[in-house]
C-alpha positions, 0 to 999 in steps of 0.5 A: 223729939229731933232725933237729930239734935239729940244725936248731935247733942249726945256726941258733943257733951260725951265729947268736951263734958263740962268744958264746953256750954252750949245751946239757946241762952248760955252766954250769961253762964260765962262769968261763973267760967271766968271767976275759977282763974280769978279777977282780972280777964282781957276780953278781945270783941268787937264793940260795934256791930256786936255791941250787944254781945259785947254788953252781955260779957261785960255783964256776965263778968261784973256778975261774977266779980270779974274786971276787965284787963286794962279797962276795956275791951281789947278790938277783934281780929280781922278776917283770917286772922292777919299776923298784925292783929295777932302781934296785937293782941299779945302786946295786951297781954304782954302788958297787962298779964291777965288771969284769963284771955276771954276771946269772943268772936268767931274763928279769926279772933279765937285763932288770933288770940290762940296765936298771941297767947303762945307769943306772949307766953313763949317768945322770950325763950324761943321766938316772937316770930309767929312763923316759926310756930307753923306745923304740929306740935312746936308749941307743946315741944316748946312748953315742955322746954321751957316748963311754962305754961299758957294763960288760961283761955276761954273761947266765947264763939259767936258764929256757927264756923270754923269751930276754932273754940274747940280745937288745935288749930290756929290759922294765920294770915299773911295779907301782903302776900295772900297766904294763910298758914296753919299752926296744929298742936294739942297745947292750944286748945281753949281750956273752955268753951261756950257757944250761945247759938242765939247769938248768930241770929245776928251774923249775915246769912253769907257769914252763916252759910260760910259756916256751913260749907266749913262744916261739911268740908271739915267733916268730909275730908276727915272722914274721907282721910282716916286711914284704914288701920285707924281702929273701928271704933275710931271709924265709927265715931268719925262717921256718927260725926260726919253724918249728923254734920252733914245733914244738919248742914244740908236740911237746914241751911236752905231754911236760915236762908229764907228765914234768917231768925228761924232759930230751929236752924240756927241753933242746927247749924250751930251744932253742925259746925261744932261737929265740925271742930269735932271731926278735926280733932278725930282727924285731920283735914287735907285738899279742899283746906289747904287749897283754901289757904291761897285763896284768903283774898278772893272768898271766904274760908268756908265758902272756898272749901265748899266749891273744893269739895267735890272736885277732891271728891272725884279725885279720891273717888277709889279710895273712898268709895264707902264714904261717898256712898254715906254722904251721898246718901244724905245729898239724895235724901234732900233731893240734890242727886237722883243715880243709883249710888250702890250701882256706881264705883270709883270716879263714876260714884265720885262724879254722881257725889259731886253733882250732888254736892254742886247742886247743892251749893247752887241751892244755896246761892254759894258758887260751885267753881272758881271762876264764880269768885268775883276776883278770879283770874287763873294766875291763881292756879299756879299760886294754888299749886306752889303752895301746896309744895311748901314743907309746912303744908305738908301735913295737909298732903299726908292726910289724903285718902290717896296722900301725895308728894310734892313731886306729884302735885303739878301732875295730880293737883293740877288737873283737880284745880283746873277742873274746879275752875272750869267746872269740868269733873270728867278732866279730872285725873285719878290715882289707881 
């Protein structure tokens, strides 16, 4: 028996119970899902490239006597979810006002409907206007207002990633200005979820890593940011989750590379990244998120944290000294750093993490700095830093193991951001 599965197994299921399937061959379970909001359901998925899973919904609903809203299957979000798509996708909704909204794709298309199921329920009576709707809590806040309620929605993921068929948040993109912005509110989580790991046999390795390197940041930056008066059990859920994550992501990722049908790895990194939408349920993220959020034109989301992670690592370094010694742990076990974790403190235990964690982002072909990124150039950092000032971000500086202000950014961010450019841990400036 894989204890590790069993691990990661036993904390989803105590965690979503029968809201959420998941594991190899669960896709034809989702018509039964569908049938308890009745007929009619709008199904947004790409036809072409995931054409065959495309079919399996449709059959899957036909099975259970469900139709689809409009005849047809409604197009995919874009990646990062553009604000275009969202206005979109609630206008099929606007017009045929389905029973339930059946999202299936990866996290562009689940946040892209989670954003244009809240339009299309509320924007009559508060705004259509998707910018309004960035920061915590304003879609609850609204539906209590106005004693509506949104359509059902059931989250059909189809890449191990972000794990958006889990959670609270929405991300959505601005193309023409390169930014993304976060919605974060209880009321949009998907009323269920189903997860067929076979699926991403058929996604890209690079989509696939992406995924991975999402994992790890979601896992380590809530672990890494829940604040000590957080009750001890709470603690030790995030650090269950936060391990298990970890090591499924950095034992099995190197083996989807080699071999992109090893399902063994794929349904680990599956679970990983579901751990993920997990840990920010439990807590919030915080650095490497938000700085990925001005970085949606040059990489992926994922991809863009990962080579965020170590650096905030060594930053926060004497604020979390515990849980760098964890995750450390998990990067020697696999070979990634060599020091002696339990004879190191602050940013000297943060540069050993670090390494660790760079080595083992090049042992998986990601880049480890931002100059790495085919696009770079360092007018990016000044776009990184003044968005990081902007109010609805601010959030995502509450939520640091050593929270700032953003009178502090350019003094404190800024040396993390160059630093991550260069590659150069040792410039990097610490709060004590």
């Amino acid at each position: 028996m894989n204890e590790l599965f069993e691990k990661s197994r036993n904390l989803l299921s105590r965690w979503k119970g029968d809201k959420y399937i998941f594991g190899r061959g669960v896709l034809p379970q989702l018509g039964k899902v569908a049938a308890q909001f009745g007929k009619n359901a709008l199904v947004i998925c790409n036809t072409t490239y995931m054409k065959p899973v495309a079919d399996q919904v449709t059959a899957a609903l036909k099975g259970a006597g469900v139709e689809l809203a409009g005849g047809t299957i409604v197009p995919d979000a874009g990646p990062n979810a553009p604000r275009a798509d969202v206005y979109r996708i609630e206008t099929w909704i606007l017009h045929y006002k389905p029973d339930v909204i059946i999202a299936v794709g990866g996290g562009s298309t689940i946040d892209a409907c989670k954003a244009a199921n809240f339009l299309a329920t509320l924007g009559k009576d508060i705004t259509p206007e998707v910018d309004h709707w960035f920061g915590t809590g304003i879609v609850s806040e609204a539906l209590k207002k106005t004693g509506k309620k949104l359509y059902p929605l059931i989250a059909v993921e189809t890449s191990a990633s972000s794990g958006a068929h889990l959670t609270k948040y929405s991300n959505i993109t601005d193309p023409a200005v390169g930014q993304k912005k976060l919605v974060v509110d209880e009321g949009i989580v998907p009323a269920y979820a189903v997860f067929d790991y076979d699926v991403t046999a058929s996604m890209p390795v690079p989509v696939t890593i992406d995924g991975a390197l999402d994992s790890i940041a979601h896992c380590f930056e809530v672990f890494t940011g829940l604040p000590a008066s957080v009750p001890q059990e709470k603690q030790d859920l995030c650090a269950s989750i936060c391990e298990a994550a970890v090591e499924l992501t950095v034992q099995y990722a190197p083996r989807v590379i080699k071999n992109p049908k090893d399902m063994e790895a794929r349904e680990a990194i599956g679970m990983s990244t579901d751990l993920g939408g997990y840990a920010i349920m439990v807590g919030g993220t915080h650095g490497p998120h938000m700085t990925s959020f001005s970085l949606v034109n040059l990489t992926g989301h994922g991809t863009a944290c990962g080579i965020m992670n170590p650096y905030y690592a060594v930053f926060f370094s004497p604020a979390i000294e515990k849980q760098l010694r964890i995750v450390g742990r998990i990067f020697k076990k696999y070979g990634h750093l060599s020091e002696d974790l339990e004879a190191l403190k602050g940013k000297d235990l943060g540069i050993a993490v670090a390494r660790g964690m760079i080595a083992f982002g090049r042992s998986i072909n990601a880049p480890t700095t931002l100059k790495d990124l085919p696009k770079w150039d360092d007018s990016y950092v000044s776009k990184i830093l003044e968005a990081a000032k902007d109010p609805q971000l601010d959030m995502k500086l509450k939520n640091m193991p050593v929270p700032l202000t953003a009178a502090k950014i350019d003094e404190y961010m800024g040396p993390v951001i160059r630093a991550a450019v260069t590659g150069d841990l040792a410039g990097i400036k610490v709060m004590v």
